[in-house]
N, C-alpha and C positions, 0 to 999 in steps of 0.2 A: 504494500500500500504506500502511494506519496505521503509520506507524512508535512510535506509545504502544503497538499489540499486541505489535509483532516485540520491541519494549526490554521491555517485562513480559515475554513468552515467554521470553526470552533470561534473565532476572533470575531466574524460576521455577527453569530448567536451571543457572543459575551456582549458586544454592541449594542447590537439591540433590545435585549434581552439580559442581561447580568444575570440576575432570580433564575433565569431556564438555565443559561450556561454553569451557574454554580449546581444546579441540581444535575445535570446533565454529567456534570463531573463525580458527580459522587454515585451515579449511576454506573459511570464507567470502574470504576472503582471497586465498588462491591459486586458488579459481573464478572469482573476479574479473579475475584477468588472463586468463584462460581467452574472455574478453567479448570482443566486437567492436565492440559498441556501447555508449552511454553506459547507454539501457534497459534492455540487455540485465546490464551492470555490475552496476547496482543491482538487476536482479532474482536473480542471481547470489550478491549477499553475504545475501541474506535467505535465499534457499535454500540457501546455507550456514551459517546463524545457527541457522537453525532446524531443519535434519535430522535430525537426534539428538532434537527435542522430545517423542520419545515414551518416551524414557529416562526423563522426571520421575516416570513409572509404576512405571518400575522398583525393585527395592530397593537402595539406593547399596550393598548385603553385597554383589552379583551383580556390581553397576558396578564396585567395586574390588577384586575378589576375586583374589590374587596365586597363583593354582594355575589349572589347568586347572578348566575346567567341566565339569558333567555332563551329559550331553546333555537333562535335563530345561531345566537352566541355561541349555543355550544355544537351547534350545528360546522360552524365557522372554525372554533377551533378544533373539530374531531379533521375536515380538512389539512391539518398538519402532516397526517400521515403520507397521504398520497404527493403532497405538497415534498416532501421529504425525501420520498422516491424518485421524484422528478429532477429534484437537484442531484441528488447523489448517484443516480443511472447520465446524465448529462456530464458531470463528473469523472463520469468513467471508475467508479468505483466499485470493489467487486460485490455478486449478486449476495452475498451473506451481509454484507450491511447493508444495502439498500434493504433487503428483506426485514431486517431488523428496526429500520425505520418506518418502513413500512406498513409490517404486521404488528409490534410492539401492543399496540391494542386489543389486539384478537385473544381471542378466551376460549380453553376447551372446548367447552360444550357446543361453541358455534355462534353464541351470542357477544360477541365484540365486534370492532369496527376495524377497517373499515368493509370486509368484505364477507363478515360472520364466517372464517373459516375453523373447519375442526382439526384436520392434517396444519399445523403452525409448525412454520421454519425450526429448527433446534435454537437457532441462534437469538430469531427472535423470541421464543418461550423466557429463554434465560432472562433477555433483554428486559422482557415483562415482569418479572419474579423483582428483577434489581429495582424497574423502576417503583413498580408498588410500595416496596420497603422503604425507597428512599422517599418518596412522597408523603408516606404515612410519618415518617420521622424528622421530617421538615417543619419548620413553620411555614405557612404560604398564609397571603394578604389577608383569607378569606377564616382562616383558625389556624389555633394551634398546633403545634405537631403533637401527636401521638408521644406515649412513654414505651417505651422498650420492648414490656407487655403486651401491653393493647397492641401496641403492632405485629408481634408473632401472635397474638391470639389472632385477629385480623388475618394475617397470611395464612393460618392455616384454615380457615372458615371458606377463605375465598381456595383453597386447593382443596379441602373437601366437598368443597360447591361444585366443581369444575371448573373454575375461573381458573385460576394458575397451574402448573405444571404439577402436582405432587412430588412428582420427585426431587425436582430444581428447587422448589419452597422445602422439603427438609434438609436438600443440602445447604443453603442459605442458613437456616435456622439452628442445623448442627453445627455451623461457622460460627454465629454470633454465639451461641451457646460457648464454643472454645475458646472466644476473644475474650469472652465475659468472664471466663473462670481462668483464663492469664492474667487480665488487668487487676482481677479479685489478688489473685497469689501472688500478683508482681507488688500487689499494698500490703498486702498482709505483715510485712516487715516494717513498714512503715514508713 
């Protein structure tokens, strides 16, 4: 992958956008440990750098808008997807991030956007898993973030539902699990 496209991409969305690009990062981030392979890693944090890159389309009134939307709104911003694919296939980028961009919203069961699919790319399931977590443990304009808790109980509600991946959601969850009980025993001493 050019990494001069993904750091311009990423520079565009930090622009217009700060709030998506910082989320965006911490997206890439935590799909990252989601990897098994070194390849797999690096292809991971671009597909999470860049998921959101169709938001630059959007108008940052809609991005930061601290009320509910209206269904025209949210109409406008589900649009990001396909919006994302369009740049990053123009791009010349390969088909596992575009996909990842792409499909990021698509749910099990069939019921996500934009194309209600049930067969979802691998890369983008993971994509979806990082981005859920990171959203629920953010603050965004409109609430609070979630506590630690409430968002593994949440991810797994939504991978029992069909929403996320089951399996990608416990390996997420058995990660944070590990961080949580390093950071505990790396204090323990004080």
């Amino acid at each position: 992958m050019n990494d001069k496209k993904v750091r311009f991409l990423f520079l565009r969305l930090q622009k217009h956008c700060p709030m998506t690009a910082q989320h965006s990062l911490r997206v890439a981030e935590i799909a990252q440990q989601l990897a098994t392979t070194d390849r797999e890693r690096a292809l991971f944090h671009t597909c999470g750098l860049l998921h959101d890159i169709g938001k630059i389309s959007i108008p940052i009134s809609l991005l930061q808008k601290e009320v509910a939307l209206t269904d025209t709104e949210v109409m406008a911003i589900r649009t990001h997807t396909a919006l994302g694919r369009d740049i990053l296939h123009k791009n010349s980028f390969p088909q596992q991030v575009v996909n990842a961009a792409h499909f990021h919203h698509e749910r099990c069961l069939g019921n996500g956007y934009p194309c209600c699919l049930v067969d979802i790319p691998y890369e983008a399931r993971v994509i979806a898993v990082a981005d859920v977590y990171a959203a629920l443990t953010e603050n965004r304009a409109y609430r609070k973030a979630h506590s630690l808790q409430e968002s593994i109980s949440i991810l797994k509600i939504q991978a029992e539902g069909g929403g996320l991946d089951p399996f990608i959601t416990q390996k997420l969850i058995s990660q944070i699990s590990e961080d949580v009980q390093l950071y505990l025993g790396a204090n323990a001493f004080g």
